[in-house]
C-alpha positions in Angstrom: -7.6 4.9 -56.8 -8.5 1.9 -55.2 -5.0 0.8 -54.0 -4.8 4.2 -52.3 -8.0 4.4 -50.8 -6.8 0.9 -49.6 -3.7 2.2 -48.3 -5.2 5.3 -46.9 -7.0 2.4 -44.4 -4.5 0.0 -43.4 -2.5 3.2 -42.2 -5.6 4.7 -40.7 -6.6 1.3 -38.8 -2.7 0.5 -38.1 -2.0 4.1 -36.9 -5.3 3.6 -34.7 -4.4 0.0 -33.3 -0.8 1.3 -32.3 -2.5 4.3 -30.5 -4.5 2.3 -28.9 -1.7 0.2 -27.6 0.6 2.8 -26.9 -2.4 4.6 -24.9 -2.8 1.0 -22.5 0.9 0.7 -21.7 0.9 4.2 -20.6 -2.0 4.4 -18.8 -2.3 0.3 -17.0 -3.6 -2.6 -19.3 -7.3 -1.9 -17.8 -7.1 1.3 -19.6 -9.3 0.5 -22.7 -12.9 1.5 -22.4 -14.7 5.3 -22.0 -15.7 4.3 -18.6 -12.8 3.4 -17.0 -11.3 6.4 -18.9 -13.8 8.4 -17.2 -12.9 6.2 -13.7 -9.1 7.4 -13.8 -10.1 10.7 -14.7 -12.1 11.4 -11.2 -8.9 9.4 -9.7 -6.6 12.3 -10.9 -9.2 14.8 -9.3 -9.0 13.2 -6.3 -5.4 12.5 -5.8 -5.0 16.9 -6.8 -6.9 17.1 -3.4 -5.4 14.7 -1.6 -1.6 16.7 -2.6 -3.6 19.7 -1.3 -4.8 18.5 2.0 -1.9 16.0 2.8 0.7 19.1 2.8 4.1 18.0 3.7 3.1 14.5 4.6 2.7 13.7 1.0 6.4 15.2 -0.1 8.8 12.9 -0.8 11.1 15.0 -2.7 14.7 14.8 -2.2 15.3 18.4 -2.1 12.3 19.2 0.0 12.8 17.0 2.5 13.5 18.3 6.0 16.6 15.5 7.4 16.9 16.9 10.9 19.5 13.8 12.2 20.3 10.1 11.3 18.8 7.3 13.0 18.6 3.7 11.4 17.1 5.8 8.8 17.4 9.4 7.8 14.9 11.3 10.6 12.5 13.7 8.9 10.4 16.6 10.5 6.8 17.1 8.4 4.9 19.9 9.9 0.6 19.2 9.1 -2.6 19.4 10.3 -4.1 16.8 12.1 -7.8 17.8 11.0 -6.6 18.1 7.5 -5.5 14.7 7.7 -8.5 13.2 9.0 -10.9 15.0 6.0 -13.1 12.2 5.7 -14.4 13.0 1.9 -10.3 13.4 0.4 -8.4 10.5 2.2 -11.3 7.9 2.9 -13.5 8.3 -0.1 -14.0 5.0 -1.9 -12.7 3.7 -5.5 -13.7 4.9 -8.1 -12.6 1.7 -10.3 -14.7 -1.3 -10.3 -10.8 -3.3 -10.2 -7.6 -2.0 -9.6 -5.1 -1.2 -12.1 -2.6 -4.2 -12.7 -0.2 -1.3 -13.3 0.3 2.2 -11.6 -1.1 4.4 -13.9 1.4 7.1 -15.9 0.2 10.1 -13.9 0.6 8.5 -10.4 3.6 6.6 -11.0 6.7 9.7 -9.6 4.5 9.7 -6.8 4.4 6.2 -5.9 8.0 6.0 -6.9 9.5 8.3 -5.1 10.5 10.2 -8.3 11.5 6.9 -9.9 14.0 6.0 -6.8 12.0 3.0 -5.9 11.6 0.2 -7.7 8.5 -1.4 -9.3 6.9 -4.9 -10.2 3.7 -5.7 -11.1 1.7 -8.9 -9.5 -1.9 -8.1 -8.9 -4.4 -9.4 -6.5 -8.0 -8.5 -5.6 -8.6 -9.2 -2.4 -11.6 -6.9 -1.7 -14.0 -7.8 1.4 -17.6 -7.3 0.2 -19.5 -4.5 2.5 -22.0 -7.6 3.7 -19.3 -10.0 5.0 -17.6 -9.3 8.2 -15.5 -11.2 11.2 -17.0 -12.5 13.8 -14.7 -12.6 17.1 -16.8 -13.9 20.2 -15.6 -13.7 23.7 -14.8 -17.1 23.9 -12.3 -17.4 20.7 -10.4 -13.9 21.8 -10.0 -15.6 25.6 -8.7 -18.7 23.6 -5.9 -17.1 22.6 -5.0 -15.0 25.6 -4.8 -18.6 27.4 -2.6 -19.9 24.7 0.0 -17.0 24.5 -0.1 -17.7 28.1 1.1 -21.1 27.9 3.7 -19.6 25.3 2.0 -21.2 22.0 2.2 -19.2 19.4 -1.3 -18.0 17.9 0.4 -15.3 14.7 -1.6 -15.4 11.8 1.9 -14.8 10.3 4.0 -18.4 12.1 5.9 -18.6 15.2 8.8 -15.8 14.1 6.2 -12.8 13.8 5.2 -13.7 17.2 8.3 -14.6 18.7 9.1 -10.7 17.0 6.7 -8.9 17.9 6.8 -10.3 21.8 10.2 -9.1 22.0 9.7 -5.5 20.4 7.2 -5.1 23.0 9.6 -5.0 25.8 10.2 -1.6 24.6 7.1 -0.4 25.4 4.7 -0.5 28.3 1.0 -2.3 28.0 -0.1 -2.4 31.3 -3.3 -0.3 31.5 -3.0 0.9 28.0 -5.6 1.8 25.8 -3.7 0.6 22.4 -4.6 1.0 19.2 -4.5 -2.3 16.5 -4.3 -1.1 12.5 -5.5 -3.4 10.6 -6.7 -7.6 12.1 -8.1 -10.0 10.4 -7.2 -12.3 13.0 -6.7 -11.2 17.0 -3.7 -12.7 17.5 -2.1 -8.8 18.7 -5.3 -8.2 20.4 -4.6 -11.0 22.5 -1.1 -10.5 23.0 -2.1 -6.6 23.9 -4.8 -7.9 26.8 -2.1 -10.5 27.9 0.3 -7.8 28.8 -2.2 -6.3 30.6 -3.9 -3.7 28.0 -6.8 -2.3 30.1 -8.5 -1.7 26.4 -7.9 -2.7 23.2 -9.1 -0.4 19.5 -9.0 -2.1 16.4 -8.8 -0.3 12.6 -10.0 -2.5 9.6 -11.2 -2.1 6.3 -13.9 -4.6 6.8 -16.6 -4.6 9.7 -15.4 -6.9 12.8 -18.2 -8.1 15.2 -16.8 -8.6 18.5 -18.6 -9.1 22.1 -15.3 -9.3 24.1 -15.8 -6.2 26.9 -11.7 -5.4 26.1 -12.1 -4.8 22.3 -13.5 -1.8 20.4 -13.6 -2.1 16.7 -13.7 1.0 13.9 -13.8 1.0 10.1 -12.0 4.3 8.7 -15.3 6.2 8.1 -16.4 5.0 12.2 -12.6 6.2 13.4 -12.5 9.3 11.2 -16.1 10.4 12.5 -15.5 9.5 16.0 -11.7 11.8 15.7 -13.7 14.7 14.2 -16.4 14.7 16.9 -13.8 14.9 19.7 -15.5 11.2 21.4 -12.4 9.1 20.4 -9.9 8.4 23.2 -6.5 9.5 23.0 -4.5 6.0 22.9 -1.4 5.6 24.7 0.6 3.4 21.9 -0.3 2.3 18.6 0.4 -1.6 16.5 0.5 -3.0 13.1 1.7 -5.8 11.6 1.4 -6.4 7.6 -1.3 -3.6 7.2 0.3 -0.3 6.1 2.0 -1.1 3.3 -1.0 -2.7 2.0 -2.2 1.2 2.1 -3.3 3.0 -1.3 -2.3 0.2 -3.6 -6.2 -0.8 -4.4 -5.5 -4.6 -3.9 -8.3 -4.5 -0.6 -10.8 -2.5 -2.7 -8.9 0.7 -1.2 -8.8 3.8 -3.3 -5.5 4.4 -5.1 -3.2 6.8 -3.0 0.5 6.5 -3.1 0.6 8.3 0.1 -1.4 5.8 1.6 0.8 4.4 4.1 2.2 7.9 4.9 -1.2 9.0 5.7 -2.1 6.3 7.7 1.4 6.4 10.1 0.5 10.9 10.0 -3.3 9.5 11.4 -1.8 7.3 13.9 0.8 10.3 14.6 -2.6 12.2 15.6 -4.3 9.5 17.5 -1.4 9.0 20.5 -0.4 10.9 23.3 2.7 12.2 23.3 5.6 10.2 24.2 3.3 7.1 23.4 4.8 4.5 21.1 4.1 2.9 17.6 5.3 -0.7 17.2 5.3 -1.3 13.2 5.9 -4.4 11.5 6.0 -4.1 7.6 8.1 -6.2 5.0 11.9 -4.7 4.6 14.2 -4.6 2.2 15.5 -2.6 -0.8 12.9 0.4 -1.6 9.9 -1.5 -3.8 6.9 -1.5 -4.5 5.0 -4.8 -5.6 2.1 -3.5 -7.4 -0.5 -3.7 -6.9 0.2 -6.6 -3.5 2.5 -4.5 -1.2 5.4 -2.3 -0.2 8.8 -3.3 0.4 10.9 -1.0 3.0 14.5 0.5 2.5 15.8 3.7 3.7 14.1 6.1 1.6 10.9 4.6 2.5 11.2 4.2 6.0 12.7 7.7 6.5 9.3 9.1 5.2 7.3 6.4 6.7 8.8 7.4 10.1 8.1 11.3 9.9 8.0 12.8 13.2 8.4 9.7 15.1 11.7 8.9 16.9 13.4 5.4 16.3 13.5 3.7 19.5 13.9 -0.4 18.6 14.5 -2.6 15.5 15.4 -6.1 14.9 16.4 -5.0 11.3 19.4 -6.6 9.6 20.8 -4.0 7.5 22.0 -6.4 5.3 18.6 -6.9 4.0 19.0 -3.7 1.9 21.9 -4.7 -0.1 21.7 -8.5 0.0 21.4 -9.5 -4.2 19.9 -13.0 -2.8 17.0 -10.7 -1.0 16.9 -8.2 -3.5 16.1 -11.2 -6.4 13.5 -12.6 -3.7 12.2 -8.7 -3.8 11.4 -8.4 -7.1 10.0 -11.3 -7.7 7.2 -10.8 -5.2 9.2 -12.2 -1.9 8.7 -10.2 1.2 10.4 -10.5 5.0 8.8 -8.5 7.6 10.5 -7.0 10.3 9.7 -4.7 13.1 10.4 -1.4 14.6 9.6 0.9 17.8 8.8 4.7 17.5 8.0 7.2 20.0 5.9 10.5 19.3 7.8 13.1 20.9 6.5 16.7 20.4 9.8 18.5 22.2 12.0 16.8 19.8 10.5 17.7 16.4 9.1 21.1 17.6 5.5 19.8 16.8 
């Protein structure tokens, strides 16, 4: 009797212990406690009303997806709602996990995957800005670095080739007397390059809070940029930039909430925010479709086709062989990323928008 009462345990506890494993592989490995149980529950709630609200923003099904030509990418037409996609309390609401998952959790994982086309790795970072720190950029440190792009010194936060870049994609579009808007600066390097050009105004987009006295330079969080959109007081920009920010977007690493439409969202909002026939110049790393979770994005064709959505492809400085390379598909996976850089134009007429 004793011997099965003995047996009857070691199953029970085994039986338990491989639930319990089984149950953290499926869900992330910081899937182990009630709370955080409870966490990831209110995160499926969430993402049900971001699918909702997002409409065809947030489909990235093969079969749905409206191809209306071929550019460097396939060009797709996603009709929405510009309020809808500024809804402050579904798209900017804030985690509900005290960390990030180092893993995408089971029931998010066709959606950041593109139905299991793109690729995944996991290498996990937390590089979340507490509310009480912010950047300080004074008059005198942006006018530094106007003078030295002047003088033709590089100032990227990102080396001499992201600058050299970004310069020469900017050919293609036109900066005098803009009113541009910046996503996502930590540093003002494209600030500077912006009021350089001759930018009569420049608007910057950050997570954190960025103190700045320089007359040229407006800064927003997303809760400041939503409000001000809502209430009708934010200008209409004539172009838009980013440079390593997007695909940073809905993967929890910046203390973000988890969205895999994150970066869709966030090119949909900039969509909104410019005139039409006003530009978008967007640097983000390239390469064959990945996603290094929870760190970044990685940009091939799939991707970029629904990353593009209702933008025309004016300019890249893409090498193609970058999505089939083995040597940069190895450096890929294991975490590598090479960012290059590409001009759009909204254009109303062209997508019947």
């Amino acid at each position: 009797m004793q011997k099965k009462c003995l047996v009857a345990l070691l199953l029970f506890v085994t039986g338990t212990y491989f639930y319990s494993e089984v149950a953290r592989f499926v869900k992330g490995s910081n899937y182990s406690s009630s709370k955080e149980d409870l966490a990831l529950q209110a995160v499926q709630t969430r993402f049900q009303k971001v699918k909702a609200e997002c409409g065809q923003i947030c489909i990235t099904e093969q079969a749905k997806t409206n191809v209306i030509g071929k550019g460097w990418y396939n060009i797709v037409r996603k009709p929405f709602s510009c309020k809808k996609i500024f809804n402050y309390d579904v798209f900017d609401s804030s985690t509900e996990l005290e960390e990030s998952p180092h893993k995408i959790p089971a029931f998010l994982y066709d959606e950041f995957t593109y139905q299991g086309r793109v690729h995944v790795s996991n290498m996990f970072r937390n590089d979340e800005t507490p509310f009480s720190k912010y950047a300080d950029w004074n008059k005198d440190m942006v006018q530094n670095l106007v003078t030295k792009i002047r003088h033709g010194i590089p100032t990227s936060s990102y080396g001499a080739k992201a600058y050299s870049s970004l310069k020469l994609a900017m050919h293609h579009t036109k900066n005098t007397g803009a009113h541009v808007l910046v996503i996502g600066s930590q540093k003002p390097w494209v600030e500077a390059m912006l009021l350089e050009q001759g930018a009569s105004h420049v608007s910057t987009l950050d997570y954190s809070s960025i103190k700045c006295d320089h007359p040229q330079i407006t800064t927003y969080t997303p809760p400041e940029l939503t409000a001000a959109f809502l209430s009708g007081t934010l200008p209409v920009f004539d172009g838009v930039v980013s440079y390593s920010s997007i695909e940073h977007s809905g993967l929890g690493r910046y203390g973000d909430a988890l969205n895999p439409y994150g970066d869709l969202i966030a090119m949909a909002r900039a969509w909104c925010l410019v005139k039409d026939l006003g530009f978008a110049v967007v640097g983000v790393p390239t390469g064959p479709d990945h996603i290094t979770f929870n760190l970044h994005r990685v940009y091939g064709p799939l991707m970029y086709s629904h990353l593009f959505a209702n933008w025309q492809q004016v300019y890249t400085d893409t090498d193609i062989n970058l999505y089939v390379s083995e040597k940069h598909r190895k450096r890929t996976y294991g975490g590598g990323f090479f960012h290059t850089i590409h001009v759009l134009r909204k254009n109303r007429t062209f997508f019947a928008l």
